[in-house]
C-alpha positions in Angstrom: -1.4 -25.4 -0.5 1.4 -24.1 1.3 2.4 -25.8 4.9 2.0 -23.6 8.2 5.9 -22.7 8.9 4.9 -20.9 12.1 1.4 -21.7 14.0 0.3 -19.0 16.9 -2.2 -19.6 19.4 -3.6 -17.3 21.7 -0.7 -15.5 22.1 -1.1 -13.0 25.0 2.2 -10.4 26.1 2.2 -8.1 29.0 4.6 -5.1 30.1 3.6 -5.2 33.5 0.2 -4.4 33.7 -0.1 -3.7 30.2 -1.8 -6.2 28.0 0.1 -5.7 24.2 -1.0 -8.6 22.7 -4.4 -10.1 23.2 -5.2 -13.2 21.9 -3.3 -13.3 19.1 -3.8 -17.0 16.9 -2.4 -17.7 13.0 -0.7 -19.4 10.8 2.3 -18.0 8.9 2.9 -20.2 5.4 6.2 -21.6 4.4 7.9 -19.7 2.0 5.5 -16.9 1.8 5.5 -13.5 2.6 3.4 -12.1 5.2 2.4 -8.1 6.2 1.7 -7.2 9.2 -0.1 -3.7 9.0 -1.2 -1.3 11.3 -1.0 2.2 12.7 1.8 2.8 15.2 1.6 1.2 18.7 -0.7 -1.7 17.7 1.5 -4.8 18.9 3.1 -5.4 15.4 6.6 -5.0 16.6 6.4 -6.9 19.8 4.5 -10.0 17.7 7.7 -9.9 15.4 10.3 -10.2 18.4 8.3 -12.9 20.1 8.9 -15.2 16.9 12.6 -15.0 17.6 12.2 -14.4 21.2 13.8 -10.9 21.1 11.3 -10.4 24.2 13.1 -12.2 26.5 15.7 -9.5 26.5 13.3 -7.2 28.1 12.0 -6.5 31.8 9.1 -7.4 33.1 7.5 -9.3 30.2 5.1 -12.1 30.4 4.2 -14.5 27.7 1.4 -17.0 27.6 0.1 -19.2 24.6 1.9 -20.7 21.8 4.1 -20.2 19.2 5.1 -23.3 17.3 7.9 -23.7 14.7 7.5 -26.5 12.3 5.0 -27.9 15.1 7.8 -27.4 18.0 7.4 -24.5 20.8 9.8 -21.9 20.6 8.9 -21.6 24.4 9.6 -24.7 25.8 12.3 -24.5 28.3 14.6 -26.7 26.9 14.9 -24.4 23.2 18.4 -22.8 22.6 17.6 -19.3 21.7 20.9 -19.1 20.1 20.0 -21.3 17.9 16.5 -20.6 17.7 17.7 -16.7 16.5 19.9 -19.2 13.6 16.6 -20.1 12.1 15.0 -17.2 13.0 16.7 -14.3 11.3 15.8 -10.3 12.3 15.9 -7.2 10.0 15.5 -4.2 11.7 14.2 -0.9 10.8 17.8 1.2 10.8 20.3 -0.6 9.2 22.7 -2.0 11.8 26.1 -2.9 10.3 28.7 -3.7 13.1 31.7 -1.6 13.2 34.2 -4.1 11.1 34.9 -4.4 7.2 32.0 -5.9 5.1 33.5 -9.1 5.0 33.7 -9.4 8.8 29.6 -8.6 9.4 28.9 -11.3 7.2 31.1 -14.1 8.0 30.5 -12.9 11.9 27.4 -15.6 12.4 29.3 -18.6 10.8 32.3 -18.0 13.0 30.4 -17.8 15.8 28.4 -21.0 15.0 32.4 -22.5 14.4 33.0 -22.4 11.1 36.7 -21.5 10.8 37.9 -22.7 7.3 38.9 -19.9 5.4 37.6 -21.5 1.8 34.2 -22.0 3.4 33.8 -18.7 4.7 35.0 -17.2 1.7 31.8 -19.1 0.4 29.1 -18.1 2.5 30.4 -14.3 2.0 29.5 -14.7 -1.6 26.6 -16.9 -1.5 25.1 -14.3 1.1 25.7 -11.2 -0.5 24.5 -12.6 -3.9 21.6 -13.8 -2.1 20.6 -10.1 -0.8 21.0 -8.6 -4.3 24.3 -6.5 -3.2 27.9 -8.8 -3.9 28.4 -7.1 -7.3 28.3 -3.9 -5.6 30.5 -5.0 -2.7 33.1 -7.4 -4.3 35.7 -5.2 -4.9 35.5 -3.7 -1.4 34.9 -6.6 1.2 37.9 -5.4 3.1 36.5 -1.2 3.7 34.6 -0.7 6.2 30.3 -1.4 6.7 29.8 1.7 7.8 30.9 3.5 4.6 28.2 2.4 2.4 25.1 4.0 1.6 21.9 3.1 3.8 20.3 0.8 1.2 23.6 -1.0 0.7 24.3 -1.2 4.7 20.6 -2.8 4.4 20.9 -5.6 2.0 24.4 -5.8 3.7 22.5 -6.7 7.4 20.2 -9.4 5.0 23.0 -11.2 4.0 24.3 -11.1 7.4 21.0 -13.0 8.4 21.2 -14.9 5.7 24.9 -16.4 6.2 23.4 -18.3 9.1 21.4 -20.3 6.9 18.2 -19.5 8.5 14.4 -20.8 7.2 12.3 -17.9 8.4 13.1 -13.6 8.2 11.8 -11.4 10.1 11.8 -7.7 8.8 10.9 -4.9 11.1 9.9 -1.9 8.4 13.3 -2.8 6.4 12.9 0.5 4.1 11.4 2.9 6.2 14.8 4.9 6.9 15.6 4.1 2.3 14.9 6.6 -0.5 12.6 5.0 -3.4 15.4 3.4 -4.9 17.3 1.2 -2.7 13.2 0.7 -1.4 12.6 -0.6 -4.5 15.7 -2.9 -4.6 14.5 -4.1 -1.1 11.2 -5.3 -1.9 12.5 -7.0 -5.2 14.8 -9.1 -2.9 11.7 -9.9 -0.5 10.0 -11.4 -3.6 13.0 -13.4 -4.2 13.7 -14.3 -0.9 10.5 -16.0 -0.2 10.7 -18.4 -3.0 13.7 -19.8 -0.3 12.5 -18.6 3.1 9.6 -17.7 4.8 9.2 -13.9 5.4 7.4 -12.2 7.7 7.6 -8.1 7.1 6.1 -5.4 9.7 5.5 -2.5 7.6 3.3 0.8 7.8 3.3 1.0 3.9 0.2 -0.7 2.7 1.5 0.0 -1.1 4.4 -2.0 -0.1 2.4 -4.8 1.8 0.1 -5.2 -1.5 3.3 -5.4 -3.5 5.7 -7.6 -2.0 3.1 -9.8 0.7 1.3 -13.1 -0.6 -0.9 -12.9 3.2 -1.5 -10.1 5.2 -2.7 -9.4 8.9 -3.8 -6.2 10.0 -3.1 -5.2 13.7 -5.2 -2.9 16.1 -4.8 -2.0 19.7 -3.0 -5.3 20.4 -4.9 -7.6 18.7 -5.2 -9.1 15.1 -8.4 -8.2 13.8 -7.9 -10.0 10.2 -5.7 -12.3 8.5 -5.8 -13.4 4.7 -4.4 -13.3 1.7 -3.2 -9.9 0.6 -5.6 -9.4 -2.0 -8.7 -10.3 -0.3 -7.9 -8.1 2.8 -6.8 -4.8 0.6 -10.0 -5.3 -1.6 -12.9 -8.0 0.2 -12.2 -7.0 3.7 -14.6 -8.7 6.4 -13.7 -6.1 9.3 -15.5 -2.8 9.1 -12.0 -1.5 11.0 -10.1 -3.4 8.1 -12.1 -1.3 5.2 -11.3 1.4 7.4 -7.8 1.7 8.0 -6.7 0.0 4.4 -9.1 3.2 2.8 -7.2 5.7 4.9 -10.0 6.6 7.4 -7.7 6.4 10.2 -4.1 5.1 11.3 
């Protein structure tokens, strides 16, 4: 049985007034992949950037409950979000390449975490690339610029990026919704990959895609989480009547 990488108790967000999360509690497995499913405006989003913290960058937000990494709260005053966002690794729905040569937006988090030696960047690059399924694509043009490849490559480009920080848990907001079928497909090929290493957690509104790539699933409604479980049983047993109805297409 797999260990809980990430345990979350009664987590509760407001925007102002606005309760977004209610009482949200479970436990993410290590080096698994988990959905979370929904129709738009349900919370999923804002429960991804809490696991990094991305929240903290915005007005007006309050956070109460817990959310423990490897049993430690990421909320505790004394956690570095810097490197708290090291270990904790964000994909987000457009691909977001900086404005440099696709060397540069990989080997950007190392040198900022002070490596400097030229060999061992030149190492990372590679290892991080070949870990998101795209350095034999790239190899031959790691000096030309990120924001000349194609939308899947600029993709699996911002994955390596997260992944040259050496982080143990990635977080993907919808990763292929802006992708054609193809580079899509290549996308969820590398999740499956990925979570034999890392633990994934992927926000997607494709429930073909959640069933395909996701070991666990939660499925989010009006700010809460209204079941959690492996994939299969939630797709095919599910014990919500709201469940049955949104993975059936009734609504959402």
């Amino acid at each position: 049985m797999a260990e809980s990488k990430l345990s979350i108790r009664n987590l509760n967000l407001y925007y102002g007034r606005k309760h977004v999360l209610k009482n949200v509690s479970l436990e993410i497995k290590s080096c698994r992949a988990t959905a979370l499913i929904g129709p738009s405006g349900c919370g999923k989003s804002t429960f991804l950037k809490c696991i990094n913290r991305m929240n903290d960058m915005v007005e007006n937000v309050q956070i109460r409950g817990k959310i423990l990494l490897d049993g430690e709260d990421i909320y505790d005053r004394r956690v570095d979000t810097t490197l708290l966002r090291k270990k904790v690794g964000m994909v987000f729905q457009q691909p977001n390449p900086f404005p440099m040569s696709i060397y540069d937006n990989v080997a950007y988090g190392p040198r900022l975490h002070g490596i400097k030696h030229q060999m061992r960047l030149d190492e990372i690059v590679e290892q991080s690339l070949r870990g998101a399924a795209v350095y034999e694509e790239l190899k031959d043009r790691m000096q030309k610029p990120a924001l000349g490849l194609s939308g899947g490559q600029q993709q699996r480009l911002c994955i390596a990026r997260a992944l040259a920080v050496e982080p143990e848990v990635l977080l993907m907001d919808e990763p292929t919704s802006a992708l054609d079928p193809t580079a899509t497909l290549k996308i969820e090929e590398l999740i499956v990959k990925l979570k034999e290493k890392y633990t994934v957690v992927i926000v997607t509104h494709n429930m073909q895609q959640a069933a395909r790539v996701a070991d666990d699933t939660a499925f989010f409604l009006m700010g809460e989480m209204v079941e959690f479980g492996p994939t299969k049983n939630l797709f095919f047993r599910p014990a919500d009547p709201r469940t049955r109805d949104y993975v059936t297409g009734r609504f959402g």
